[in-house]
N, C-alpha and C positions, 0 to 999 in steps of 0.2 A: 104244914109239915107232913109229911108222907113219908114211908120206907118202902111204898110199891115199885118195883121192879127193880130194886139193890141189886137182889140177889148177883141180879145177871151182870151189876158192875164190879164186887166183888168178890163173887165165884164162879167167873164166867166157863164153860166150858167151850169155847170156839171166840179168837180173837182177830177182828180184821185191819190191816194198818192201810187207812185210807193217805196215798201221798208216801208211799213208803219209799224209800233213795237208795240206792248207790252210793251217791255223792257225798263224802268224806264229810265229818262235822255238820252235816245239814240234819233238820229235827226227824223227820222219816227215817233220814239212816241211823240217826241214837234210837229211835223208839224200838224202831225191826233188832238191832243188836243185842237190846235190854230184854227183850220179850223172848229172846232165842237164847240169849246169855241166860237169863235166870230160873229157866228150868221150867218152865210152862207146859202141862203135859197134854194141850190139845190142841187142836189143827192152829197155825197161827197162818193166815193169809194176807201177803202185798198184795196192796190193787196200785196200779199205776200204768200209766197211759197210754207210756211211751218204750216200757220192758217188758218182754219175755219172761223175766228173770230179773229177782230181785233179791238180794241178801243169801244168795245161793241156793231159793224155794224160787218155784213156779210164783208168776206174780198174772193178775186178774186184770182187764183190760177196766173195766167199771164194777159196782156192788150188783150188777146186773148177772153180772159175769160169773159169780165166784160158786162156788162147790155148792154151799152149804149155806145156810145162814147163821152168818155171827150172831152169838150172845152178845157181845160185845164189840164196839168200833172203837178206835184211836184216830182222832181226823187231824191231817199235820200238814193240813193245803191251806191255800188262802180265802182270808175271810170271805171276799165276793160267791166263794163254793159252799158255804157252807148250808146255808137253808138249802140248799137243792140236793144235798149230801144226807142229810137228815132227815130229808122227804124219802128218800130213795130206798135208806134203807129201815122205816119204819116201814114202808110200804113191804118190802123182804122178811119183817118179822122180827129185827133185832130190838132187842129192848131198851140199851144202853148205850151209850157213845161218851169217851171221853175229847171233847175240842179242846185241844191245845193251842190253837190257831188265835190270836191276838185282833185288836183292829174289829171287833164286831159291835163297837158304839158307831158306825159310820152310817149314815142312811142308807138305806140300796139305791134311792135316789133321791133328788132334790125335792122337798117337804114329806117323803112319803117314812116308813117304819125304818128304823134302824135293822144290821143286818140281824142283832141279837134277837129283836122279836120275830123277824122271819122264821127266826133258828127254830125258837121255840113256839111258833104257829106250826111248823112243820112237825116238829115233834110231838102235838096235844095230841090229835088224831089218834094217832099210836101209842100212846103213853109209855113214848121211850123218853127214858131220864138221860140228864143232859150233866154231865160233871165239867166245870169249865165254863163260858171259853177262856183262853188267856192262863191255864196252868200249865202246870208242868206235869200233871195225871197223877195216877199213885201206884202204889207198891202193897203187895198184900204177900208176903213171903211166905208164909205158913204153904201157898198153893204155888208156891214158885212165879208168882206175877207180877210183872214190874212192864206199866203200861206209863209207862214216864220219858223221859229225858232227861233226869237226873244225873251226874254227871258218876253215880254210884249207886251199887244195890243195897239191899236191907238186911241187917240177918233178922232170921226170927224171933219171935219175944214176946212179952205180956203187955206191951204199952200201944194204946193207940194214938197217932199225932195227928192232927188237925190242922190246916194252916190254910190262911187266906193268902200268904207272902209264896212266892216261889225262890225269894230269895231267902228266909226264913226256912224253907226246907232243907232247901238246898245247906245250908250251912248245919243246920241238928244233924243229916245224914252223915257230914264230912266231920261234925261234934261226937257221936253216938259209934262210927264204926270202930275209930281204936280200942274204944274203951268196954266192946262187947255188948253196947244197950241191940236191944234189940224190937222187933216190931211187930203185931198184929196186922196193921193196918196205920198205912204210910199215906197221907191223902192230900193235896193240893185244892182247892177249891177254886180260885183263878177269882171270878166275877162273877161266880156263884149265882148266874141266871136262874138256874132250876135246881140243882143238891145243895145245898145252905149246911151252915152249920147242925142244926134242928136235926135235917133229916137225916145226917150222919148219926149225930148222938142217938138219936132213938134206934138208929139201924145196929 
């Protein structure tokens, strides 16, 4: 268990949405909407491949590409991209990355490491922490941050939730908005390759 380099997942100051969309209902274009919808008061950056322009912000051709270096990534591409995503930008200096991206028990190829241990070979070097893969990200409302796909925002409040389910979040969020609960810190863990429960609770 660890809390080295939280910080930068949950109070990030510069947010990059790797894979960010256009494209109505696709996870890039919830994540860009939720990050810009809920108040987030530092540079938030698309990178994507194929625009100019993305959720009505300047979008980055690669993590090569981008201003600045994120505190923080949200990666919402496919799993085949993801170790080479995670090399790229610990090599950049970000510390953090939440993968939402599903599919990383697959080998990269026949007898060799699955894509997850690539993930997180690429990520030791750098000791950027890995929230994910396979969630749905989290919400930290107190800073305006909702690095999720959640189908709703948080409000703020003194509880924090923890969940391994995305579908278990997902249902507290749509439980807890009528009724005014509110949140500290909203957090999905997915398949908890590298942030576990442990290093939440002690963070």
């Amino acid at each position: 268990m660890s809390i080295r380099n939280l910080e930068s997942l949950f109070q990030p100051r510069s947010v990059a949405v790797i894979g960010a969309s256009d494209r109505p209902g696709s996870v890039g274009a919830v994540v860009l909407r939720n990050l810009l919808q809920g108040g987030f008061a530092g540079p938030v950056w698309p990178v994507n491949r194929r625009h100019a322009r993305v959720g009505g912000l300047a979008a980055w051709r690669d993590v090569d590409a981008l201003p600045g270096v994120p505190e923080l990534a949200v990666i919402c591409t496919p799993a085949p991209s993801v170790p080479g995503l995670v090399a790229d930008l610990g090599r950049r200096g970000t510390r953090a990355a939440v993968v939402l991206s599903a599919g990383l028990k697959q080998p990269m190829h026949e007898g060799g490491p699955t894509l997850e241990q690539a993930m997180l070979e690429a990520a030791r070097p750098h000791l950027l922490r890995v929230l994910g893969p396979n969630c749905i990200g989290l919400l930290v409302p107190g800073v305006g941050l909702n690095a999720s796909f959640a189908p709703s925002n948080a409000q703020a409040g003194p509880i924090a939730f923890v969940s391994q389910s995305g579908a278990l979040a997902t249902a507290m969020l749509d439980w807890a908005a009528p009724r005014g609960i509110g949140f500290s810190h909203f957090i999905s863990l997915g398949d908890s390759a590298d942030v576990d429960f442990g290093d939440v609770l002690d963070y």
